[in-house]
C-alpha positions in Angstrom: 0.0 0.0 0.0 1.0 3.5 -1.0 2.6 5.6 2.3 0.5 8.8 2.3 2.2 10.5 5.1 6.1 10.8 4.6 7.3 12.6 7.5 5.8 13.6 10.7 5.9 15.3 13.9 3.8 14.4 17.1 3.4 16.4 20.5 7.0 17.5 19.8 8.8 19.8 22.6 12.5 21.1 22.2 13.7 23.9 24.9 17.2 25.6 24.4 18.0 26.7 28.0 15.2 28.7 29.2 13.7 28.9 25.1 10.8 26.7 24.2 11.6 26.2 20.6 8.7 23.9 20.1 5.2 22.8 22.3 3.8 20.0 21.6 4.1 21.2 17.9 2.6 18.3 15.3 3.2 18.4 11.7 2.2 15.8 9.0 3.7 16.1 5.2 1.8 14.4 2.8 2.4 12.2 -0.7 2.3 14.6 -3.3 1.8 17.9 -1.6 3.8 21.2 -1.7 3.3 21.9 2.2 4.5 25.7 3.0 5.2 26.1 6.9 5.1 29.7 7.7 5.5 32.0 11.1 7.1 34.9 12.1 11.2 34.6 13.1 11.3 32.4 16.5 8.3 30.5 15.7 10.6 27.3 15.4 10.7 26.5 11.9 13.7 25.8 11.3 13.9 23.4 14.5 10.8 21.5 13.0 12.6 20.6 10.0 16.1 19.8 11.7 14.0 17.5 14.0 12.4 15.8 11.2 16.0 15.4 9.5 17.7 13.8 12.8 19.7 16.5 13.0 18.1 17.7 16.5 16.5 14.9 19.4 13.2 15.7 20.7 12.5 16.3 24.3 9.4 14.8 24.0 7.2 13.3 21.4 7.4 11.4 17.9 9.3 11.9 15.0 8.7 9.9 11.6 10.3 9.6 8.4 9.0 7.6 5.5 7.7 5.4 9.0 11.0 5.2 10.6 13.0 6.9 12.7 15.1 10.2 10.8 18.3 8.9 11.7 17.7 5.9 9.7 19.7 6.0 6.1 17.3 4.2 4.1 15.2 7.2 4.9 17.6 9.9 4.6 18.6 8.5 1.0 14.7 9.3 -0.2 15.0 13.5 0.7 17.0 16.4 -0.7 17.6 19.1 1.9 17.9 22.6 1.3 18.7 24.8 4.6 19.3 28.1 6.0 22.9 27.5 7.4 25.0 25.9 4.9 28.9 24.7 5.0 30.1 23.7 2.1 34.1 23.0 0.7 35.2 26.7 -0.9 37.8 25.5 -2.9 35.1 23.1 -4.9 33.3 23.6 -8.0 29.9 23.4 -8.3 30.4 20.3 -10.8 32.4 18.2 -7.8 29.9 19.0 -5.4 27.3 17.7 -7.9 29.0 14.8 -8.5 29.8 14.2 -4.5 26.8 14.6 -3.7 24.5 12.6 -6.4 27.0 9.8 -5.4 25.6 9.1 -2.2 21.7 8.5 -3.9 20.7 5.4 -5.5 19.0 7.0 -8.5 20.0 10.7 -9.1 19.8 12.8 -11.5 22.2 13.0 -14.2 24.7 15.7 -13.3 25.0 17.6 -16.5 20.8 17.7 -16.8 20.8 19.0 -13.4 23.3 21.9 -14.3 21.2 22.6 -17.5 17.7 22.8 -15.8 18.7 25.2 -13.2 21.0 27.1 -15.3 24.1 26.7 -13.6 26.5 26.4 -16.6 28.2 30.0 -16.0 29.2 29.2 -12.3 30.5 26.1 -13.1 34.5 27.3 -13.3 34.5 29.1 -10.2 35.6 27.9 -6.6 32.5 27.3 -4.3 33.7 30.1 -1.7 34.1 32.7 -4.7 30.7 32.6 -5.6 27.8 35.5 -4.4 25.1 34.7 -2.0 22.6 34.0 -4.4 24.6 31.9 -6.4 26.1 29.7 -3.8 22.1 29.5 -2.9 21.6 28.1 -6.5 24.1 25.5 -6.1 22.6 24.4 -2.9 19.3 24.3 -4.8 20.8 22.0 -7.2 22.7 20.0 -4.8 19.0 19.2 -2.8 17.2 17.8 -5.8 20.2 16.3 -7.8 19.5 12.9 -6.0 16.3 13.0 -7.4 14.5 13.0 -4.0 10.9 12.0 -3.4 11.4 14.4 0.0 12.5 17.6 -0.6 13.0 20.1 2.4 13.0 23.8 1.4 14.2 26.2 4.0 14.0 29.5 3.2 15.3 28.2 -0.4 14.6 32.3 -1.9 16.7 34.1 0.7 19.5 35.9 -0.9 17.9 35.2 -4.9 16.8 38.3 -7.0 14.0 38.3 -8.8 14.6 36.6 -11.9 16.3 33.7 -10.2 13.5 33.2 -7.1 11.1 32.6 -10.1 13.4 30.1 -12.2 13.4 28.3 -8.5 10.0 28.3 -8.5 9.2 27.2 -12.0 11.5 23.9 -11.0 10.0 23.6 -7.2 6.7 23.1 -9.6 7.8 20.8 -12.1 9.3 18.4 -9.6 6.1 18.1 -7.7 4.3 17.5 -11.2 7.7 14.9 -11.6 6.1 13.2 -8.2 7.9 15.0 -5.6 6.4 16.2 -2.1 7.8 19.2 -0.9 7.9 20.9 2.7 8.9 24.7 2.3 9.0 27.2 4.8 9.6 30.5 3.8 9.6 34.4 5.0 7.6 35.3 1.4 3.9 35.2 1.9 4.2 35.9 -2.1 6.0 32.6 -2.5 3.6 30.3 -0.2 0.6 31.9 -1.7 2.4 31.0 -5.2 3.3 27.1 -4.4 1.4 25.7 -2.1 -1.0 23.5 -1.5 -1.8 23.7 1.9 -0.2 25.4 4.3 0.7 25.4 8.2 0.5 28.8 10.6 2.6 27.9 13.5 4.1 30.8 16.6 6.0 30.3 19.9 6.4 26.9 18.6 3.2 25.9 18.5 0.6 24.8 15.4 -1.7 27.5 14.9 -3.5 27.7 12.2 -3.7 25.0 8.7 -5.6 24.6 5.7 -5.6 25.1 1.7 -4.8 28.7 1.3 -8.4 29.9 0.4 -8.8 28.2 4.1 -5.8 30.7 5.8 -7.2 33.8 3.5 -10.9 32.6 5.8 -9.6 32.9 9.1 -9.4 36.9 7.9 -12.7 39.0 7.8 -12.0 42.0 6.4 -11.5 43.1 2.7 -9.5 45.8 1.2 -11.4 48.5 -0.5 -9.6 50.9 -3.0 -11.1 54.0 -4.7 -10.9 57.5 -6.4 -12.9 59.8 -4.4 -13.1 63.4 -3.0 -13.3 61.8 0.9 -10.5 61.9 3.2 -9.1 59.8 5.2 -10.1 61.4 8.4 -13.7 61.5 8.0 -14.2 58.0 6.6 -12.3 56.3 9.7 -14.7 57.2 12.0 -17.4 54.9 9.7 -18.6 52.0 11.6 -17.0 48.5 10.4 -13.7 50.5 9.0 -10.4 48.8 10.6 -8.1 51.0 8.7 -7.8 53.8 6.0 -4.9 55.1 4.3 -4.2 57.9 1.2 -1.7 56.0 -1.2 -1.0 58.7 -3.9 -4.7 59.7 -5.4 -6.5 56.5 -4.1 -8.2 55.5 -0.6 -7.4 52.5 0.8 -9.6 50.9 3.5 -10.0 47.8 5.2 -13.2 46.9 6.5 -15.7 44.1 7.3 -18.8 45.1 5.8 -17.7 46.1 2.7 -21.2 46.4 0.9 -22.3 48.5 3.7 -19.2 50.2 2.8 -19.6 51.1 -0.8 -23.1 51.7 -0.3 -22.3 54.4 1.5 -19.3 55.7 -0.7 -21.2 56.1 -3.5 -24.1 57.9 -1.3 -21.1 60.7 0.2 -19.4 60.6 -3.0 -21.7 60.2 -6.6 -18.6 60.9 -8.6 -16.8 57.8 -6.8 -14.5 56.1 -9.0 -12.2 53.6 -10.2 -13.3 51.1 -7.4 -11.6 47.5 -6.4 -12.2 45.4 -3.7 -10.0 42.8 -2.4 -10.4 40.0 -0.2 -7.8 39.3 2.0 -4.2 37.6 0.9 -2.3 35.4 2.5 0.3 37.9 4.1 -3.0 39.3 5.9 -4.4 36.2 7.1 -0.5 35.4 8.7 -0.3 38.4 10.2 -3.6 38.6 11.9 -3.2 35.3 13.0 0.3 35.8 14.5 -1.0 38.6 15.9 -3.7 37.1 17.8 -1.3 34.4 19.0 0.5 36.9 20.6 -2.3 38.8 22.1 -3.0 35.1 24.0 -0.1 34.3 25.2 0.2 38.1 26.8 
């Protein structure tokens, strides 16, 4: 029978000193999914994942991967990893640390199709150590998927990338899920989650707060954004009932609010020559932020 769930957490705890990284924090990644974990910096992402890869021991609670325990190599020869904190030889090419590295998988990718899908082919005469930031993220890129994983852990995999090259990442992340491959990502751009995934995990103060599809996140968040082109101002339309927030960007009002037929109704009642109206509903970066934000206000 086909596994569904390929790696898992269970009532995990981890304390650093007097830090609670993680309580009682559970996590389940799924066959086929792209999973995006998100929450603001000291949530305990990146301790989820090094738990899940053996790198870290639990205090308490269960850790799983592929059924087994992380440490296990039969496991550990089915996942790419691609993390914050990387330390890799300086002095070799991106080519050697290819080929290193697909050595260790049973069925990898071949080397040279692996430099040609992520573009790598100008990088491949330097030193490791003499490349940029983003370009030594490229090559850690290709160095997670190159033994063609069915596990792939993303951490933060745009940090450091322009523009140009976070999208050529995400173009692959998407083709090797199509290819078969489940993917856990976390990630500081809303922009990216909202982009990728298909479901995705809230978590703060190292705890699971909030999951779902990302329609389900964008839910948890009332309001909607309303923008127009009108002779108001901001001050007298704040003190409207169900307005949260109202702000003047250049010629157009913006405001958040949780009524917004009441809302427009009125608009156009105040205002006949309103135009050049939009309304919004929430994204995902509003949905994370009110939940965060609401986790914190609890534990206060």
């Amino acid at each position: 029978m086909t596994q569904t769930t390929l790696a898992s957490l269970k009532g995990i705890r981890k304390r650093f000193g007097k830090v609670q990284a993680l309580d009682g924090f559970d996590l389940a990644v799924n066959r086929g999914e792209l999973l995006a974990v998100l929450g603001p910096n000291g949530a305990g992402k990146s301790t989820a994942i090094s738990i899940l890869l053996g790198l870290q021991a639990a205090d308490e609670g269960t850790a799983e991967l592929f059924g087994h325990a992380p440490q296990e190599i039969d496991g550990r020869r089915r996942i790419g990893v691609m993390m914050q904190e990387v330390m890799l030889p300086g002095v070799m090419r991106p080519r050697e640390l290819l080929e290193q590295v697909a050595s260790y998988y049973p069925t990898p990718y071949d080397v040279d199709a692996v430099i040609a899908r992520l573009s790598l082919e100008n990088l491949l005469k330097r030193p490791y150590g003499k490349l940029s930031g983003g370009q030594k993220r490229q090559v850690q890129f290709a160095l997670a998927i190159c033994g063609r994983p069915e596990l792939l852990f993303l951490d933060e995999p745009s940090a450091g990338l322009d523009v140009q090259a976070r999208e050529a990442l995400w173009k692959v992340v998407r083709e090797l899920q199509h290819e078969g491959c489940s993917i856990l990502l976390t990630t500081h751009y809303l922009e990216e989650a909202e982009a990728l995934a298909d479901r995705v995990a809230v978590m703060a103060r190292g705890r699971f707060i909030a999951g779902g599809s990302v329609n389900e996140i964008r839910a948890h968040v009332t309001r909607k954004q309303v923008s127009c082109v009108t002779r108001l101002t901001a001050d007298s339309v704040r003190a409207w009932p169900d307005v949260a927030q109202v702000e003047m960007e250049r010629d157009r009002l913006q405001i958040s609010t949780r009524n917004a037929e009441a809302l427009l109704v009125r608009l156009f009642r105040e205002d006949p020559q309103l135009s050049d109206i939009e309304v919004k509903r929430a994204g995902l970066a509003e949905a994370f932020t009110e939940l965060t934000n609401h986790s914190a206000r609890e534990a206060a």
